[in-house]
C-alpha positions, 0 to 999 in steps of 0.5 A: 586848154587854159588851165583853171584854179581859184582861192578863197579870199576868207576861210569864212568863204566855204560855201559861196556855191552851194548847188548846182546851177547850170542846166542839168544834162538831156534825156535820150534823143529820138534819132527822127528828131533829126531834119535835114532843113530846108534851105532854098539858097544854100551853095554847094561852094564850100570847097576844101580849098576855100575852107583851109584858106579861111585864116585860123587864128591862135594864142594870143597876148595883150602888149602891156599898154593895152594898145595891141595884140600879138597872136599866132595865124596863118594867113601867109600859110604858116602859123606865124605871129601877128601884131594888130591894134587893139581897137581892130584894123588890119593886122601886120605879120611880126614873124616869117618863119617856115616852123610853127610858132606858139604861145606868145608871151608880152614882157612886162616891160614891152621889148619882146615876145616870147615864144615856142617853135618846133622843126618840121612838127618833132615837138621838140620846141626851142624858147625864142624872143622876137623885139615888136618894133624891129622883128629881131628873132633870138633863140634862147635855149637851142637845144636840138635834143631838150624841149623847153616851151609854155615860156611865161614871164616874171612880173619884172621882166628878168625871168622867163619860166618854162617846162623843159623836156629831154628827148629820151625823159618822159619828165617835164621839169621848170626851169627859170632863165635869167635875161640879163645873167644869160643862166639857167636854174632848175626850179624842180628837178629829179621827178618821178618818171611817171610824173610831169610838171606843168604850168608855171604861175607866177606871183606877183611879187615875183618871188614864188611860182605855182605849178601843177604835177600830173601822174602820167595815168592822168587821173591825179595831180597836185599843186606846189608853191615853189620858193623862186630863190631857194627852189624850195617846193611845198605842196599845197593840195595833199589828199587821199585817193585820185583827185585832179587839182591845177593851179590857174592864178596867184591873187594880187597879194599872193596869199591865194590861189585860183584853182581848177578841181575835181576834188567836191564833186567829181567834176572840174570845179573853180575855187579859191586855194589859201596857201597858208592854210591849204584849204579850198573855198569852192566858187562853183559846185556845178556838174560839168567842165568848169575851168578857172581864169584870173584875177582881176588886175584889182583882184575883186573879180575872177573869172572862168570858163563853163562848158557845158555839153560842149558849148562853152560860156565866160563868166565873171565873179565878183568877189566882194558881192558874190554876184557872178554873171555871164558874158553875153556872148554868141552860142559856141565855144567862148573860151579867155585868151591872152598868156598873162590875163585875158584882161588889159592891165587896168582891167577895163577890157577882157581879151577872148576868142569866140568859135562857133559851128559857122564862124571860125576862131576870132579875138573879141574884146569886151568892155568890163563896163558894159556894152558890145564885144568889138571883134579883132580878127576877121578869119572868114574870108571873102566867098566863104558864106556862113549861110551855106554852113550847118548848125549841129543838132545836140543829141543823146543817145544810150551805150550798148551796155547801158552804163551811159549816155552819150552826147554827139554833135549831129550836122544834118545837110540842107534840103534833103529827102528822109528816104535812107539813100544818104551817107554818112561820117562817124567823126571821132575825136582823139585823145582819148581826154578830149571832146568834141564841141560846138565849134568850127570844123572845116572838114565837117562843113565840107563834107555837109554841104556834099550831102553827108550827115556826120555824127560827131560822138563824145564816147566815154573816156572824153573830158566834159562829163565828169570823173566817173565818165572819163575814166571809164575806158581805163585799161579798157580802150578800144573796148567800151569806148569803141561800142559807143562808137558803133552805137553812134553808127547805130543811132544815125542809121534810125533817123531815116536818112541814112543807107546802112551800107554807106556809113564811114568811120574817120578821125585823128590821133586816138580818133585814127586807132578807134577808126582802126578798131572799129574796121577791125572789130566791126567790119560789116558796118563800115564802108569807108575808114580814114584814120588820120596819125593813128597809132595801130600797134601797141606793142611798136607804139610804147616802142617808138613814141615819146616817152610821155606817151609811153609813160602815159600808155602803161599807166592807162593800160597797164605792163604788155608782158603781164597784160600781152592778151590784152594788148594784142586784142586792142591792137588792130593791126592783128585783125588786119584780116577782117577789114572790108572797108577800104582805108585812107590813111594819112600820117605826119614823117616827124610824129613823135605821138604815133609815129609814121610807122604805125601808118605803113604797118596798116598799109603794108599788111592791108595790101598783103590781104589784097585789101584796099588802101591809100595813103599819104605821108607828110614828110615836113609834118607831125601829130597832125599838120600845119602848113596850108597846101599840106593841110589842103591836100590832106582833106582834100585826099580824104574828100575824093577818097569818101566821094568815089568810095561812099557817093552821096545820094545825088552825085554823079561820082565814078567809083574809082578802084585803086 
């Protein structure tokens, strides 16, 4: 996610938005609302093979000429760089490498790109430089045991700042690395351990970068300038209480910053920050998730990004006027790409990417002049037929305890009867500081077009809605979060479509612990649970995960000696016994988040019971995975699992027993 934060050019700038003006949130749905469409020419030919194929496309940055585009895809499998023309064309692969590569980042002076790559998915990243004519690969840092990534480039190309982790520290730190000297200086060092440095912005003048630093609850942070040449930090955004302040981008004449905050209102909001006077003038005061972008190269304009209730838009302010306008652009997620500025140099282009429920991630480009988005890269392939994809229903629905609205995305399958004979997917989210939204799911377009319905749920402690909303699970997850969970169950089954008996709870990371919870807490609702890189136990999981995790853990949950009750209630390898639902379960061998012990935990206590349970390590993997044929025999896995153990209404399917 780009981080977003906005200056005032004026201190008379203090009330440039004085209300609200996106739209404001939707009343409850009625579950009967929800039609599976008809569709006389739909193919049931979205194989998970032809999904996981289709290209996806990553970070990206502009050359400095403005000719040509570096970004990350895997279209040889791996998530490799490529290079295409700016106007569009094929594109040419820059990097080979069997390792994931990301965030690439253009040097000012056009000789190189660079880069963050891990091993095997342990997150533990090396800083690389690739030369854009030759394809020659350095590595700068090579430090098995310390992560440096997030490299981002002086304005005169010397200087290379990062965020640097230790393996055992639960701290980042900025580092600055001199190109031609070949050394490193520490910007900021001797952190608080339940805080972390994130997000290096560099003036343009080169003498200061701005960052922000997180506590580890993630509920507070701040924004310090820091002197490059004598280390020196001062904090800009000192306050009382719990407030969210990130640092986006540096004004053209380094007197203010653009800033993301929650500090008007309770929700993400973009204003401009004067360094000298340390006062904010807010560009929007709106009640939804709004993110700052840059400066215009000219710095008459800035831009960010709005999301609301997950479908995302690009907007452009134009400082002098005060006149902000909206790109126009596709319904979906529309988010800035490029590493220094979503816009070309001159500022007469806008680099962004455009994601949408039938359209995987692609780079456009937009004329700041007016006119039509060209489309760079092209990820749907041949066969694959956005006709034969579904369109989610937005709907809302009441929490149990009635303290909330919850929003959910709803994929209802094409041309089938309302006669409560069909499955269907609770899909959830990780994070749990996450949100699902209007955007592209392979798994979620295969399972659809297999006749599945899936209500995909934004439970409370997702990002998108607010403070008050995402801190609502705090010492309390797999509590209140999980009953909005069950609820989406709940709402489903009263459209009409759906069998009570064959509705499935699935998802990834904190998604995989609330599928565990929810097989555990409220077994008489599931028929089928695939947890994906879960995390089981909490006690092992503060044990065993990275440092940051841990820190992040115990401030969101509290001391497991003091709180020993609670953490054993919200650990679900203890309830183990209550499972009726048999488990898929799938985990990366190099998961340093949660790690694949976790996984065979569940799987060993779970046969013990004589329960049912499969599952698959990826030995090569992480947090999740990122070569191909791992990608498509995990979700393929998944898929045969749910269609012998939950068939759909019309299929033919023998219920296999392992």
């Amino acid at each position: 996610m780009r981080a977003h934060i906005m200056f005032a050019l004026t201190l008379t700038m203090t009330t440039l938005v004085s209300a609200q003006i996106l739209p404001v949130p939707q009343a409850v749905t009625d579950p009967k609302q929800i039609a599976s469409k008809p569709n006389p020419t739909v193919e049931k030919s979205l194989s998970i093979e032809k999904l996981y194929m289709t290209r996806q496309v990553g970070l990206s940055d502009w050359s400095p000429d403005g000719k040509t585009i570096v970004f990350v895809s895997n279209i040889s499998g791996r998530n490799n760089f490529w290079l295409v023309p700016a106007e569009g064309g094929w594109p040419t692969q820059l990097t080979v490498s069997d390792q994931r590569q990301t965030s690439p980042a253009w040097s000012p002076d056009g000789k190189w790109i660079a880069y963050q790559s891990d091993y095997d998915g342990d997150e533990q990243w090396d800083i690389f430089i690739v030369s854009p004519k030759t394809g020659q690969v350095v590595n700068l840092t090579n430090t098995r045991e310390i992560a440096e990534l997030d490299p981002t480039w002086s304005p005169d190309g010397r200087y290379l700042a990062y965020q640097v982790k230790p393996k055992t520290s639960s701290v980042y730190e900025i580092d600055i690395y001199d190109m031609v000297m070949r050394k490193v200086q520490h910007l900021t060092s001797d952190t608080p351990k339940d805080r972390m440095n994130y997000g290096p912005v560099w003036s343009k003048d080169g003498k200061w970068i701005a960052y922000s630093q997180y506590q580890a609850k993630g509920t507070d942070s701040n924004i310090f300038v820091a002197e490059v040449a004598s280390g020196k930090s001062t904090l800009l955004t000192e306050h009382s209480g719990e407030q969210l302040y990130g640092a986006e981008n540096f004004s053209p004449d380094g007197k203010k910053l653009l800033i993301t905050a929650n500090a008007e209102n309770g929700y993400d909001n973009v204003g401009l920050l004067d360094i000298a006077s340390k006062k904010i003038a807010w560009l929007t005061k709106d009640k939804w998730e709004i993110n700052g972008g840059e400066f215009s190269p000219d710095g008459k304009r800035v831009t960010w990004t709005a999301n609301v209730d997950g479908n995302t838009d690009i907007y452009v302010h134009d400082l002098v006027a005060g006149k902000t306008t909206s790109l126009p652009l596709p319904k979906g997620v529309n988010d800035l790409a490029g590493k220094f500025s979503a816009f070309t140099k001159d500022g007469s282009r806008l680099l962004y990417y455009h994601n949408g429920p039938t359209a995987p991630n692609d780079l456009w480009v937009y004329p700041m002049a007016g006119g039509k988005s060209r489309q760079i890269t092209h990820s749907l392939v041949a066969g694959m037929r956005s006709e034969d994809m579904v369109e989610p229903y937005l709907v809302h629905y009441p929490s149990k305890d009635g303290k909330w609205t919850i929003s959910a995305f709803v994929y209802a399958p094409y041309n089938l009867p309302r006669n409560g004979q069909h499955p269907a997917i609770v899909y959830v989210h990780g994070g749990p500081t996450s949100q699902t939204v209007n955007s592209f799911s392979r798994f979620v377009q295969h399972m659809a077009n297999q006749g599945y319905f899936v209500i995909a749920p934004n439970y409370r402690g997702s990002t998108g809605y607010g403070k008050e909303f995402q801190q609502a699970n705090l010492f309390d997850m797999g509590g209140g979060d999980l009953q909005d969970v069950v609820a989406a169950a709940d709402w489903i089954k009263q459209t009409g479509y759906i069998d009570p008996k064959k509705v499935i709870v699935m998802g990834g990371s904190y998604g995989g612990y609330m599928s565990m919870m929810a097989v555990t807490k409220a077994p008489d609702v599931w028929a089928a649970g695939v947890p994906i890189v879960p995390f089981v136990n909490y006690f092992t999981e503060i044990e065993n995960e990275d440092p940051v995790l841990r820190e992040m853990d115990l401030a969101t949950m509290g001391d497991p000696v003091k709180n020993k009750a609670l953490f054993e209630d919200r650990s679900p390898i203890f309830f183990v016994d209550q499972i009726k639902a048999p488990l898929m379960l799938l985990a990366g061998g190099n998961d340093p988040r949660c790690p694949k012990e976790e996984t065979l935990q569940v799987v060993e206590a779970v046969k013990k019971n004589g329960g049912v349970v499969d599952y698959k390590v990826y030995e090569n993997e992480g947090h999740g995975f990122a070569r191909v044929e791992n990608v498509i025999d995990a979700y393929k896995r998944a898929s045969d699992f749910l269609k012998a153990h939950v068939p759909p209404a019309d299929c033919s399917c023998d219920l296999k027993i392992q």
